[in-house]
C-alpha positions, 0 to 999 in steps of 0.5 A: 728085576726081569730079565728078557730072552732073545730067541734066535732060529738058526739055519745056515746062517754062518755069514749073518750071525757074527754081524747080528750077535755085533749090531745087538751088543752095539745097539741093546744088549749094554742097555736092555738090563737082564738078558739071555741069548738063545740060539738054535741051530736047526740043523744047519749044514754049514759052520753055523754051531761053531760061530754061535760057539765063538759068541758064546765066548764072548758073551756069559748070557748065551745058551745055545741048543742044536736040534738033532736034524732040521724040523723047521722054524716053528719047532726051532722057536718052540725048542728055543722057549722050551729052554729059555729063562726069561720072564718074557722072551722075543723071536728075532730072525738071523737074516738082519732085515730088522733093527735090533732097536726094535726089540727095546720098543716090544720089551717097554711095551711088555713092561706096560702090561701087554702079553703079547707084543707084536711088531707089525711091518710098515713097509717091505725094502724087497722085491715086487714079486716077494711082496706082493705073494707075502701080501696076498698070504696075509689076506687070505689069514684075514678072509679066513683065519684071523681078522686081527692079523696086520695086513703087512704081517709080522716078523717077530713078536714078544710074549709074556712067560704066560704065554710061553707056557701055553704055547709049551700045552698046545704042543701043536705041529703043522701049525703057525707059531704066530697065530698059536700066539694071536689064538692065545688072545692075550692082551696085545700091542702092534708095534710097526717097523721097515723091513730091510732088504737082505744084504747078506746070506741066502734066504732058505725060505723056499716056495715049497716052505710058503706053500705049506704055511699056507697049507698048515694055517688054514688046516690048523686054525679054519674050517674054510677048507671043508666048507670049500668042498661042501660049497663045490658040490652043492654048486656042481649038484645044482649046475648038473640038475640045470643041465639035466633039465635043459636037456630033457625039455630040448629033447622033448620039445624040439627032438634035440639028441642027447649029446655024446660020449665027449660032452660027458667025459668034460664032466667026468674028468672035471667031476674026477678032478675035484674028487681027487682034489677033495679027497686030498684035503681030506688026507691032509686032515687025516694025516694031521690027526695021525701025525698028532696021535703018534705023539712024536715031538716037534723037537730033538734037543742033541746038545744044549750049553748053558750060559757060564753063570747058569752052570756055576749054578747048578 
């Protein structure tokens, strides 16, 4: 019989955890066969570790597992399907924004055959601003990462142990876990579904999370980055050369002067700027590269309880 492994990221999530761990009993846990609870605290600030205790209690198929400080969503998840058991796994957010029934639809399809299961939203019950820069994200990873990426984005996906094991050898950082799992290109399957609005809790998704999503998935998976740099000088060389000619023939056909010092420093600063701005990308490449030669890993696991039956086990 399989059994499947519900992987849940914690970060000061202490006032949706007990009312997802009741609309998942309530809804699929007494259905779905086999199963296994992982929660991983993420290094949240708050009573997060005590509540996932507390389910703990009430559930023998829980395991819980604390990082030893925040690394992120991404190494969250990792940490989670590092330890997990089942023979395919789904990522759920703590935020309750979807229906728990949506994991019994991936789990059927996983069952089919398909690797990788995907749940795809349909629509966004959220505010204008939030949709759209959400949106215009899931463009630019269509323009230049990955075409097969649904235009509504996904929250969470199923993946099959195959896919668990791959994931666990690219051991990658700075990176997207949802398009590691895409790159994969396992068979897969889209599964759409309403996003709800948030009713409880604070969303801990700041600006600066998004922009380095952005940052780290066009760095980890495209080289438009570099053939941006590339494109922008030979687009700046060919402007300089237009203008250095159209003022050697104003110059030698109707005595106009050369203009001065101020026209050039316009383009010595703007010509300045986009250095920098080069430059910086560079780093950011550069920094990738020495952060994946340190070989630091993307977790610290600093405690791990097991399920009740898996430690009679052992």
């Amino acid at each position: 019989m399989s059994k499947i492994s519900i992987v849940i990221p914690v970060y000061y999530s202490s006032d949706t955890l007990m009312d997802l761990y009741n609309d998942m009993k309530e809804k699929i846990l007494g259905v779905i066969g086999d199963y296994e609870l992982v929660f991983v605290d993420d290094g949240s600030g708050d009573n997060s570790w005590e509540i996932m205790n507390e389910i703990k209690a009430l559930d023998d198929n829980v395991r819980l597992v604390k990082l030893s400080r925040n690394f992120g969503e991404h190494a969250a998840l990792l940490a989670g399907l590092s330890v997990c058991t089942g023979d395919c796994a789904v990522t759920k957010q703590a935020d309750l924004q979807e229906d728990s029934t949506l994991i019994l639809d991936m789990y059927e399809s996983w069952k089919k055959g398909n690797k990788v299961v995907l749940a795809v939203r349909r629509s966004r019950d959220e505010n204008a601003v939030k949709v759209f820069f959400a949106s215009l994200y899931y463009r630019i990873i269509r323009r230049f990462v990955n075409k097969n990426m649904p235009l509504g984005g996904c929250d969470c996906y199923l993946i099959d142990r195959k896919v668990i094991e791959v994931l666990e050898r690219l051991d990658e950082k700075n990176s997207s876990l949802t398009l590691q799992v895409m790159w994969a290109g396992f068979q897969t399957e889209m599964i759409p579904f309403d996003r709800r609005d948030r009713e409880k809790g604070k969303s801990r998704w700041t600006l600066a999370k998004k922009v380095k999503l952005v940052v780290d998935s066009l760095m980890s998976f495209s080289y438009a980055p570099i053939r941006f740099m590339t494109y922008t000088g030979f687009i700046f060389d060919i402007f300089a050369f237009i203008i250095f000619i159209s003022v050697l023939v104003e110059y030698f056909t109707k005595g106009t002067p050369i203009a001065g010092w101020s026209s050039l420093m316009c383009v010595v600063l703007l010509s300045a700027g986009l250095i920098l701005m080069m430059l910086g990308m560079l780093g950011e490449y550069v920094w990738r590269v020495l952060d994946a030669a340190r070989n630091r890993p993307p977790f610290i696991i600093d405690e791990e309880l097991a399920p009740k039956k898996d430690s009679k086990n052992e």
